[in-house]
DRENNUSE-823416 format. One record per residue: y negated, z, x negated of N, C-alpha, C, O in turn; residue in one letter. Coordinates in steps of 0.02 Angstrom, whole numbers, plus 50000, padded with zeros to 5 digits. Atoms other than C-alpha are relative to their C-alpha. Layout:
# DRENNUSE-823416
YZXYZXYZXYZXA;...
This chain:
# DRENNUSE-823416
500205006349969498954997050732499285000650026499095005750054X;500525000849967497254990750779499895000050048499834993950056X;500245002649939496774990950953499004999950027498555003850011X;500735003349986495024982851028499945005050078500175001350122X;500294997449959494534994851168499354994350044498944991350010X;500485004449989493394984051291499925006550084500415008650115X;500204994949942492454997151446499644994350034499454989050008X;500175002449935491874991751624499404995249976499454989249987X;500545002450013490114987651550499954995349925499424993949896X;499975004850053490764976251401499715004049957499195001649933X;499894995350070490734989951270500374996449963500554990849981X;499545003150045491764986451120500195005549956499735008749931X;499604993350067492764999751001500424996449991500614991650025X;499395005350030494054993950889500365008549964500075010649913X;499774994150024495085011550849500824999049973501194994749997X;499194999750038496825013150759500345006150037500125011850046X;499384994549975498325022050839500644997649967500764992049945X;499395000850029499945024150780500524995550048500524996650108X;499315003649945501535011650859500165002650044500274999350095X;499554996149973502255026150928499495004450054499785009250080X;500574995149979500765034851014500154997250087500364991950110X;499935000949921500795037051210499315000150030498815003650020X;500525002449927499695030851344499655007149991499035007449989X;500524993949977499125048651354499595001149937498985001749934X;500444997050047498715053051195499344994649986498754996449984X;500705004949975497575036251197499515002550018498985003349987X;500704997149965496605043551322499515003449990498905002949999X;500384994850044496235057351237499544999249945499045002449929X;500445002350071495575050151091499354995950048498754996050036X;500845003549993494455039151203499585004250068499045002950094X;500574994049975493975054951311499225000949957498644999249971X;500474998750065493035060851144499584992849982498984993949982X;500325003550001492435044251112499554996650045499014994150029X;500485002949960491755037951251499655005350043499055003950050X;500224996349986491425054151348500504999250074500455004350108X;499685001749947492655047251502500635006950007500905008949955X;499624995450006493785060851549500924997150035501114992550072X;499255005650009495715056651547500334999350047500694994550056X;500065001249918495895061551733499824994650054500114994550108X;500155005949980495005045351787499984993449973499814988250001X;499825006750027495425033251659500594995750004501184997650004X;499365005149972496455018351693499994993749924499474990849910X;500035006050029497015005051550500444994650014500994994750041X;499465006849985497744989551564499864994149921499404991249891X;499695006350041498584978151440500284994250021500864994450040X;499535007149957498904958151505499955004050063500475006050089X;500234998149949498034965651648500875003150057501015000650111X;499674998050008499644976151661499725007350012499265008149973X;500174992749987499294996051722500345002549933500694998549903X;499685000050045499875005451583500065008350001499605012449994X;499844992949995500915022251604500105006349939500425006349886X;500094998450049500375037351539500465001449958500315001949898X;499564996950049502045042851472500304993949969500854995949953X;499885006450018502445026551413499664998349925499074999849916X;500285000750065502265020551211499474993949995499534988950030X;500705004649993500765010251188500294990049967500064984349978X;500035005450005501824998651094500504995650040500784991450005X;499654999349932502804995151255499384993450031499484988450065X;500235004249933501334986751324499514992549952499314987449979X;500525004750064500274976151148500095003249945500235009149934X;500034998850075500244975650982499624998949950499204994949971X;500555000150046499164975850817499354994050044499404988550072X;500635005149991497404968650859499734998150062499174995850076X;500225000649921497624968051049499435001850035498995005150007X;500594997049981496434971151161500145005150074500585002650108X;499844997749947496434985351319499584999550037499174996450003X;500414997049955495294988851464500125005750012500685008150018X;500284994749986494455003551497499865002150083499275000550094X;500174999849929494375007951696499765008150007499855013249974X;500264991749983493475022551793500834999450061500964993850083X;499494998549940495115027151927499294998350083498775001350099X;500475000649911494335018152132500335006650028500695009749989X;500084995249955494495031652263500824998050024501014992650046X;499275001449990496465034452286499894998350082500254993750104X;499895003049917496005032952499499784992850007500054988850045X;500195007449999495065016852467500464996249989500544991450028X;499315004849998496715009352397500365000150046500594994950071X;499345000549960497875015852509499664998250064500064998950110X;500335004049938496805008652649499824992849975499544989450018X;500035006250015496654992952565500774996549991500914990650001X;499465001649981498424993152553500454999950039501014997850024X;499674998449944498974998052732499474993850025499824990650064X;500435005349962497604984652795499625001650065499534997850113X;500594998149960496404994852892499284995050009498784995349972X;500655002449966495124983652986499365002450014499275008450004X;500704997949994493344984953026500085005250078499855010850090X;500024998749934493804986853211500085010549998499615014250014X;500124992650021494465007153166499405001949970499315001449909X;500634996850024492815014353153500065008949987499565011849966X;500094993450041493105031753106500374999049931500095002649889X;499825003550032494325022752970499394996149948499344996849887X;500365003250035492895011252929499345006949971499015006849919X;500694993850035491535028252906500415002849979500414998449935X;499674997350070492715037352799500244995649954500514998449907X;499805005050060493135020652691499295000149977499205000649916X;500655000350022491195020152690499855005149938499575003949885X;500414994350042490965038552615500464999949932500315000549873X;499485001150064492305036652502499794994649962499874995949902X;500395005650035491505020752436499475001449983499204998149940X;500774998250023489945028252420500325005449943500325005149881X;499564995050086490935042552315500044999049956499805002149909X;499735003450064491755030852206499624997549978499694998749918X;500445004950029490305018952165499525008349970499385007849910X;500284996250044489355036252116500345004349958500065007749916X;499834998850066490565041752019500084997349923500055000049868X;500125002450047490695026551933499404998449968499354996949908X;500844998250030488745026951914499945005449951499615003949901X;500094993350021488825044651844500564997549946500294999749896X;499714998050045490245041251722499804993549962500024993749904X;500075003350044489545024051658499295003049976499215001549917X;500225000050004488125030451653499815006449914499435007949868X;499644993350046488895044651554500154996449914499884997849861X;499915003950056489855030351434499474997149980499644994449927X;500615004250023488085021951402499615005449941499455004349882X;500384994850047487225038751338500535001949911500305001949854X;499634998150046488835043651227499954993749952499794995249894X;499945006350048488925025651140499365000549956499425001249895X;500594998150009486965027551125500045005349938500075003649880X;499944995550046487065044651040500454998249950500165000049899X;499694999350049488555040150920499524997049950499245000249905X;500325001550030487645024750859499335003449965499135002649908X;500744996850035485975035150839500345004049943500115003449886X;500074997350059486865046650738500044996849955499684998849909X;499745001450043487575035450633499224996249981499104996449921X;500685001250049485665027550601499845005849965499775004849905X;500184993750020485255044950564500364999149922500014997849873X;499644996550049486645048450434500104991849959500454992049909X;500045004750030486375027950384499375001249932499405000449871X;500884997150022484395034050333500005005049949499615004849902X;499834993750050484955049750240500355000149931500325004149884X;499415000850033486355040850152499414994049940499644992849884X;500415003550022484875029250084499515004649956499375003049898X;500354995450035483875042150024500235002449934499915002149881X;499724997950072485155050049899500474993849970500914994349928X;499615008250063485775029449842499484996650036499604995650096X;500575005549984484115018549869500224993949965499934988649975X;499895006150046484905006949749500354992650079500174986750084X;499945000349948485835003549928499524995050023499694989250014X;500585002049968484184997650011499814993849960499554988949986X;500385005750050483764986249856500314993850013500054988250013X;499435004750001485304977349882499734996850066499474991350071X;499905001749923485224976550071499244994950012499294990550055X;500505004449995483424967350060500084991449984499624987349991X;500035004050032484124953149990500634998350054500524992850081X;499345001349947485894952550115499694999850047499494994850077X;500405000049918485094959550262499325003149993499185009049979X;500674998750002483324958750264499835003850071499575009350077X;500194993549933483144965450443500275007850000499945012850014X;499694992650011484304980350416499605004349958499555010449965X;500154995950054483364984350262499295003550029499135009450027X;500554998549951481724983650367499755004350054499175005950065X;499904997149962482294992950499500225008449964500005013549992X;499884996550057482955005150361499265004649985499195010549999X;500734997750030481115008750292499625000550046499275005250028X;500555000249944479995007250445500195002850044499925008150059X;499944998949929480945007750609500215006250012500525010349977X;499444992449987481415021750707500794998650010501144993550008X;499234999449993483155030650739500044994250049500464989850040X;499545002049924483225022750915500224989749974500704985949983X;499685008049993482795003750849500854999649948501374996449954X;499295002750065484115005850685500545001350050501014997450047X;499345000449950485345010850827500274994650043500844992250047X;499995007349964485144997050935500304994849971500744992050004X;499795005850050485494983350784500595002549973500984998249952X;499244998450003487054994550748500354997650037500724992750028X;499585001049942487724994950901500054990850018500604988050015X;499845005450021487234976550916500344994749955500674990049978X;499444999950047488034972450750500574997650013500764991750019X;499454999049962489664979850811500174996650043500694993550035X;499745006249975489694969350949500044993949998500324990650042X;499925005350001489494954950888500424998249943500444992349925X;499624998750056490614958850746500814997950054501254993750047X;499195000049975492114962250876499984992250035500444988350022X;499945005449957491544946851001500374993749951500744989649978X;499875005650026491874934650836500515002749989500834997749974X;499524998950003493314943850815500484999050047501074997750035X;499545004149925494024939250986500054995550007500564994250039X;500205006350008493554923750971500494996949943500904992349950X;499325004650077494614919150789500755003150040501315001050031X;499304996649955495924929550907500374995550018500904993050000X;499695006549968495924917151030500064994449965500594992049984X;499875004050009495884904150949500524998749951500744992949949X;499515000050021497224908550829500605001150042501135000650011X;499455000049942498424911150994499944993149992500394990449960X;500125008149988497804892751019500434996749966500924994049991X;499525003450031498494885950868500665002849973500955000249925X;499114997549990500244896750884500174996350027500614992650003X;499455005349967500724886751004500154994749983500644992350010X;499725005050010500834872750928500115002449908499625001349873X;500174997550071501484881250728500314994949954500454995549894X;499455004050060502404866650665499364996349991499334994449933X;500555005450029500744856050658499675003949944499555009849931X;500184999350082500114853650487499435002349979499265004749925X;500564999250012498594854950530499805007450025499505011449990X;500024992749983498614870950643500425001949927500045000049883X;499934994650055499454879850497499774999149957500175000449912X;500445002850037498134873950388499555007350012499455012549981X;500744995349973496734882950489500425007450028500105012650026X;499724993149999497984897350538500075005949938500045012049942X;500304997550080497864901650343499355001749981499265006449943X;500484998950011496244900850336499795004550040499505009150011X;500134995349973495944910750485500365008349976500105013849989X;499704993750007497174924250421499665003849922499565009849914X;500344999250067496394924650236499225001750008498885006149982X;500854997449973494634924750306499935007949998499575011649965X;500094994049962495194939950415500255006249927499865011049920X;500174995850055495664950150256499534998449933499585002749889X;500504997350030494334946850149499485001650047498945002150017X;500504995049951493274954150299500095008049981499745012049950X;499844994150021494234968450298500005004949935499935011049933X;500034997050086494304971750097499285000050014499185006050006X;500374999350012492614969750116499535005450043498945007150034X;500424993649940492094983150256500425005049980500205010350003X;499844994350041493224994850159499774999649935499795005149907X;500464999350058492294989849997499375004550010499205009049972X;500664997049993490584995050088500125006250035499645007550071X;499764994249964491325010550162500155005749950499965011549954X;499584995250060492225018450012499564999049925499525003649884X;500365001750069491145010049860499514997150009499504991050001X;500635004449954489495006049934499744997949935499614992049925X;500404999250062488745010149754500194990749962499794988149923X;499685006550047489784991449686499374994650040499254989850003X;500245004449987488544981549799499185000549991498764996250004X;500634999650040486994989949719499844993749933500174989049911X;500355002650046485864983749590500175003449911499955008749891X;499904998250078486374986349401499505001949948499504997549906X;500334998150044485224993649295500215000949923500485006049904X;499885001950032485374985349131500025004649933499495007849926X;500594995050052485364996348954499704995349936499864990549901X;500554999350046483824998448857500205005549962500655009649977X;499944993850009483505010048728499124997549963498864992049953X;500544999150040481955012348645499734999449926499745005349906X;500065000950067481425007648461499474998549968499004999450007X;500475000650024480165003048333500164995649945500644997149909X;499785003550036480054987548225499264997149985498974993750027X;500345000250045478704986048100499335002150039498844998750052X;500734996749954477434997748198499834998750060499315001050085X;500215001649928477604989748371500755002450027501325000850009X;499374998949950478714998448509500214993250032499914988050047X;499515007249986480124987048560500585002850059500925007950050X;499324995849961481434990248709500714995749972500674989749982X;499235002450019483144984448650500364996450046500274999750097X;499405000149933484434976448776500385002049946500275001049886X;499565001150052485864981248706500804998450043501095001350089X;499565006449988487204969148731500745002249968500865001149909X;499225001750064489064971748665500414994050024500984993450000X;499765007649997489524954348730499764995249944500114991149915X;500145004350036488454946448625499995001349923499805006849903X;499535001650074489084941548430499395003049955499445007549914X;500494996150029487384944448377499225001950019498845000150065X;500824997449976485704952948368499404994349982499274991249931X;500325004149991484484943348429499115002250014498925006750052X;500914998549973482334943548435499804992550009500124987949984X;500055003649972481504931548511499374996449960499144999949915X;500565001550056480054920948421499515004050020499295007949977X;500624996949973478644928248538500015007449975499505009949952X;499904993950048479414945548470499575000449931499085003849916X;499954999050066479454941548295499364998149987499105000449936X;500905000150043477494934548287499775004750036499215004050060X;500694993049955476874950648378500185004449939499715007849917X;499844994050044478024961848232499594998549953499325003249924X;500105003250061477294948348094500694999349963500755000649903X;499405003550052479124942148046499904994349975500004992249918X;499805008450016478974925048060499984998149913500144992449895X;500285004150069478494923947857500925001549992501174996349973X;499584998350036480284931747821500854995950024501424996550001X;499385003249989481354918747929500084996149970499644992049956X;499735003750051482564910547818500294991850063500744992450105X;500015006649945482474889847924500914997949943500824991949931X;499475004050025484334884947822500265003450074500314999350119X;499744999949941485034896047972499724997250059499565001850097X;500275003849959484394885148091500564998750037501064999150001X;499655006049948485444876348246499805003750082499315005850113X;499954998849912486064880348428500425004650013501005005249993X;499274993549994486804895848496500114998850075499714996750116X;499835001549951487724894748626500445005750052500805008950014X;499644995149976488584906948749499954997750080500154992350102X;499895002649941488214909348941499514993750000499644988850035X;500395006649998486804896648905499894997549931500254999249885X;500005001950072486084887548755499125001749953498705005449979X;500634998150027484504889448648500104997949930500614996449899X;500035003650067483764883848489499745005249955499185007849959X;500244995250040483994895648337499514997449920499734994249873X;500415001050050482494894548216500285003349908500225000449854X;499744999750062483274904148074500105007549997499895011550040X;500054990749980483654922348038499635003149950499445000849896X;500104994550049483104937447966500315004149957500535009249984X;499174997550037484334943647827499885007650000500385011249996X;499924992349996483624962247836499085004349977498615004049937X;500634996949972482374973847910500225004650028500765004750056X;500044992449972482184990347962499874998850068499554994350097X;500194997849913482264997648142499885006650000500165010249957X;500034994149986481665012948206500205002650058499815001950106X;499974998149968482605021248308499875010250002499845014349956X;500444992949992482005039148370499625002849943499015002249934X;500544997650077481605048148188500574997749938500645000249882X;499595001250054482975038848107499734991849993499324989650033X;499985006550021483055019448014500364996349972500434997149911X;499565002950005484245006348020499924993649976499594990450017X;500075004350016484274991947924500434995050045501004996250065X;499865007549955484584975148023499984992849984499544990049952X;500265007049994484794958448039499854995050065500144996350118X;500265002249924484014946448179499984992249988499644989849942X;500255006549996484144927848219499405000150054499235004750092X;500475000949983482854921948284499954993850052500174988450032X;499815004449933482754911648464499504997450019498975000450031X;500925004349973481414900348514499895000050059499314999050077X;500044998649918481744902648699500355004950019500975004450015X;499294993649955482504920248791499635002050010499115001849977X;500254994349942481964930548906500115006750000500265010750045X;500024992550021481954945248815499755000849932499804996349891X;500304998950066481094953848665500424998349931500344994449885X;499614995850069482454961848547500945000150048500995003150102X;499394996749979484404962848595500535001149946500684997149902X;499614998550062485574971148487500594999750012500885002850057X;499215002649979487234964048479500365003249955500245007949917X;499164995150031489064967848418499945001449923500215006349897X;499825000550083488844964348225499615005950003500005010750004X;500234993150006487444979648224500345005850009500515010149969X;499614992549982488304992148345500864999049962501325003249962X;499144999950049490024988448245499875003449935500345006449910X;500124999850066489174991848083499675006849978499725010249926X;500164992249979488275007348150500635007050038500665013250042X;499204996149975490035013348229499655002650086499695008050116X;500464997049924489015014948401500394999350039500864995450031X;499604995149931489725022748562499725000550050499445005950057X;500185000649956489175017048720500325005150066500795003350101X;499844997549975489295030948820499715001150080499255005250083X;500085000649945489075029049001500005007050048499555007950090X;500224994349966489415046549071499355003249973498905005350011X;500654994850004488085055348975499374994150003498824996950002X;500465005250002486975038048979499745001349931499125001949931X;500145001150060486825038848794500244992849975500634989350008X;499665004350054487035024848639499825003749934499285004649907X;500074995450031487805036148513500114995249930500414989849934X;500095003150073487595030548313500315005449975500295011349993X;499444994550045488885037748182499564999949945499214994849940X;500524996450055487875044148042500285004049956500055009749948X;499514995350045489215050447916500185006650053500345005750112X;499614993949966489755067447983499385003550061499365009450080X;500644999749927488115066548135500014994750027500044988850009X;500105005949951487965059248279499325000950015499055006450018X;500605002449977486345051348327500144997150086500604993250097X;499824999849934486225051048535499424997850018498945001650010X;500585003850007484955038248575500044999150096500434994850115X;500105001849938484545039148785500014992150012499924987949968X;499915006549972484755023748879499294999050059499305002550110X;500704998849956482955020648974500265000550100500754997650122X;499815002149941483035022349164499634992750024499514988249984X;500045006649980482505008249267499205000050011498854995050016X;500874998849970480625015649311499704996749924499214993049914X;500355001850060480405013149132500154992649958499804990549912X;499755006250034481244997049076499254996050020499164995650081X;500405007049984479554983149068500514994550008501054993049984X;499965007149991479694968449127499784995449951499244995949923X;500045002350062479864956849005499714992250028500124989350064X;500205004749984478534939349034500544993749974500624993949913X;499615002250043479874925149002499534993449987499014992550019X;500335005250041479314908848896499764996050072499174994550081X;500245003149966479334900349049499325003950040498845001450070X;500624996949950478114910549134499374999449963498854997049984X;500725002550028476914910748993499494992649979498924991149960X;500335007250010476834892548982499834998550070499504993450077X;500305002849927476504891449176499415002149985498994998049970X;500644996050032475074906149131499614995949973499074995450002X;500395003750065474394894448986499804994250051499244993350074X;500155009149951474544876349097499405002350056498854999550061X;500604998349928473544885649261499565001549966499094998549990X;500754996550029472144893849147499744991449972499154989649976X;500435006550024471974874349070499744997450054499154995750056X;500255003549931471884867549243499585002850021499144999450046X;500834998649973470564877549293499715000349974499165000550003X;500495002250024469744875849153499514993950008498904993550009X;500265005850010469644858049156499734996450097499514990850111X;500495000549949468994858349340499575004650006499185004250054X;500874997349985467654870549321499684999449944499994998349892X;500365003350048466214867449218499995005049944500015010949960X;500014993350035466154877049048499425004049991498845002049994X;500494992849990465264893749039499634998149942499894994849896X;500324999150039463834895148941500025006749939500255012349949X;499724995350082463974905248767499445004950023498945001750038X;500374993850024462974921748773499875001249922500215000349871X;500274998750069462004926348637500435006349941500195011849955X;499624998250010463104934848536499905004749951499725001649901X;500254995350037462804952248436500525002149962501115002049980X;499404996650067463664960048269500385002950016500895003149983X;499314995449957464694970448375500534996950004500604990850012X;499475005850001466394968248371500365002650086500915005450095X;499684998649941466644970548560499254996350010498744999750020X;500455005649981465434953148586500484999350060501085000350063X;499935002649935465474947648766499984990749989499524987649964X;499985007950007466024927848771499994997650075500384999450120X;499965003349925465584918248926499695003650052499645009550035X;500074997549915465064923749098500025008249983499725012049945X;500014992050003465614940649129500685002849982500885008549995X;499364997750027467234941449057499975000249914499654995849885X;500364997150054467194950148881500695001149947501255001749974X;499215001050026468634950348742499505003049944498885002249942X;500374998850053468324959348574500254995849949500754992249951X;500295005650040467824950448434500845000149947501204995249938X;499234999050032469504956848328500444998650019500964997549988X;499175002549931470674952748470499874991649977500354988049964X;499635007849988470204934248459500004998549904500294993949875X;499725000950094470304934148256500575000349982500854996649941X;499115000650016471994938448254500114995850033500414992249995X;499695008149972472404923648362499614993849971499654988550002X;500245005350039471444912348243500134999649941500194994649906X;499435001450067472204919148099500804994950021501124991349983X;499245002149993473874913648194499894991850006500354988350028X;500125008249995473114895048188499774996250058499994990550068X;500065001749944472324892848346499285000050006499065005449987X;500685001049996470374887148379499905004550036500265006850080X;500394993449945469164900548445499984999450073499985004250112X;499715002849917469414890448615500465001250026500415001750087X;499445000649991471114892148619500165006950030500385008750085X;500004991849995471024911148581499735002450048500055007050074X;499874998149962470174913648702500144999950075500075004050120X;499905001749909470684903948865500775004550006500975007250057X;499324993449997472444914748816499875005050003500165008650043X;500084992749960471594930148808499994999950077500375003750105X;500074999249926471004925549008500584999350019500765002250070X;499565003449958472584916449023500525009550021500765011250075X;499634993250013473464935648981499605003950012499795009649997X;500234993349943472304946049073499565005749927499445011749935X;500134996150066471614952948888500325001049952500165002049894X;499324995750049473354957548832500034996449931500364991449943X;500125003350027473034950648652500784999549980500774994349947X;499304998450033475174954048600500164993050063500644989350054X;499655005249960475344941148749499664994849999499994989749988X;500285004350036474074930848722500284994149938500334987949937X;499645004750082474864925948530500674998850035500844993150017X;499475003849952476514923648654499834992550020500194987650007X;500065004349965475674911748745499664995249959499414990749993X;500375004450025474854902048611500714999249948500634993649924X;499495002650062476504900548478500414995450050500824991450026X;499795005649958477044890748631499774994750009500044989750034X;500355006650018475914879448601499894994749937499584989449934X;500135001250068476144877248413500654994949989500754992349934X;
């Protein structure tokens, strides 16, 4: 059973004991936890004293809550309970020193419970910080849930990440007292339709809390970031990263791909329509067969061809079915059957996966480079020399071969090169950003 621990100074612990467990052994457990020694602790359940030899579940049950007491000065009671007056003055100066006793003992032992709470939390920033180090994927996640945690994570010290623990925690248990009470609330009345409405909901809430603080406890790694696989390849002299997909039916390149390889002459337009899956897109036509290079081997392929995706190259089920491929996850391979050899093709890590520009981005790219074209005035032409690394414009400089191949691809020398600026030089993104315009 759960019990909610609550100390003099509105602490909060929430610790598990067994049904059967005695008042004493309690103590013990929150000796060690709090630092209180079991000689001066007093609890009360339903503000109820609660004896030590006595079973805990004698006095509450699952989820309850106890108090935590320091023991007052046994003469202070029994003079509060015989009804000693002011008028006894040697009475009243030994109730005095004894009151001064007790108030510094309970100084000295909260002061005691303040440091111990203090230190647990710190360690646990400590061993939070450490635990980040060997799973950062952790941290990636947490920037996006809890941006302060993650912050506090990377920058702050032990003492602040302790503080926002410990804070946390209490405000974790306070809303937990809170759906408490107010689920007592609507007990009392359990035949209404409506209280057992919201009594469901409060009880369903309260375990997916719980599944979920034993999810991040036991399987922190499930609320990381996925690192997708790649593998590495080669398709008609230009490196290509792969996704590779076994959801999807088939292998797919993307148009901006296929005019950087020089396919486009070999797509057959009868396969033409709409593919459809988690989203939709318009297929231009396919490729009935082409070589791939993977590592020092070559696989013949086929590729439709997608006029919009957000990715280069992905190789779907009809390939790896046809190759007998073996997605192997412990060794992070994608293994290829090769008659009586296996081919063991790495899976990229994540440092290395590019980022892939998607259509939409290069047509934002393309639209902002027009708009500032067409508010600033145009550059004057430089005189322009046989070299084929001529300087065009101002002081930004493109070679003379870079913008030829984007004029072979049907695009005015203007065109070519407000896409080179628009792409930063990159001429492979550039011809991206201009077949979007075609």
């Amino acid at each position: 059973m759960k019990i909610t621990i609550i100390t003099e100074d509105d602490q909060f612990k929430e610790i598990e004991f067994e049904a059967d467990s005695r008042v004493i052994d309690i103590k013990e457990v929150l000796q060690i936890e709090f630092g209180i020694p079991v000689a001066i602790q007093e609890l009360f359940a339903n503000n109820q004293l609660m004896n030590n030899n006595n079973l805990i579940r004698e006095y509450c049950g699952d989820n309850d809550m106890i108090r935590l007491s320091t023991k007052q000065n046994q003469f202070g009671r029994q003079q509060q309970m015989m009804g000693f007056n002011n008028n006894q003055i040697n009475n009243q100066q030994f109730t005095n020193n004894a009151t001064n006793i007790a108030n510094a003992l309970s100084n000295l032992f909260g002061s005691t419970l303040n440091q111990s709470i203090h230190q647990k939390y710190l360690q646990q920033a400590r061993d939070f910080k450490n635990q980040i180090k060997q799973q950062p994927f952790i941290l990636q996640n947490l920037k996006n849930q809890n941006p302060k945690l993650a912050q506090l994570l990377q920058s702050g010290t032990d003492d602040e990440l302790a503080q926002f623990l410990q804070k946390t925690e209490q405000e974790r248990i306070q809303k937990r007292m809170k759906e408490q009470q107010e689920l007592d609330e609507l007990e009392k009345d359990p035949f209404n339709p409506d209280n057992q409405k919201k009594i469901e909901e409060i009880i369903n809430q309260r375990v997916i809390d719980e599944n979920l603080e034993m999810a991040q406890e036991y399987i922190p790694e499930v609320f990381g970031k996925i690192t997708m696989l790649y593998i590495d390849c080669v398709i008609n002299d230009h490196p290509i990263q792969a996704f590779v997909d076994t959801g999807a039916e088939s292998t797919i390149m993307s148009k901006a791909c296929a005019e950087r390889c020089g396919l486009m002459r070999l797509v057959d337009k009868r396969f033409s329509g709409m593919a459809s899956g988690v989203g939709t897109g318009k297929i231009l036509g396919r490729i009935h067969k082409y070589a791939i290079q993977i590592l020092d081997k070559r696989f013949e392929c086929s590729f439709t061809i997608l006029e919009s995706i957000n990715l280069d190259f992905l190789l779907g089920l009809d390939n790896l079915r046809r190759f007998q491929c073996n997605v192997n996850l412990r060794d992070n391979t994608l293994n290829f059957w090769l008659g009586d050899s296996e081919l063991k093709v790495p899976f990229l890590h994540e440092k290395d996966i590019k980022k892939v520009v998607s259509i939409e981005q290069e047509q934002a790219l393309f639209d902002e480079e027009q708009k500032r074209n067409q508010e600033q005035p145009p550059l004057s032409m430089q005189r322009q020399s046989s070299s084929s690394s001529q300087i065009i414009g101002g002081t930004v400089g493109f070679r003379e071969d870079d913008i030829g191949k984007l004029i072979n691809l049907g695009a005015t020398r203007e065109q070519a090169i407000n896409a080179l600026k628009a792409a930063g030089g990159n001429v492979e993104l550039a011809a991206s950003i201009l077949t979007m315009k075609f």
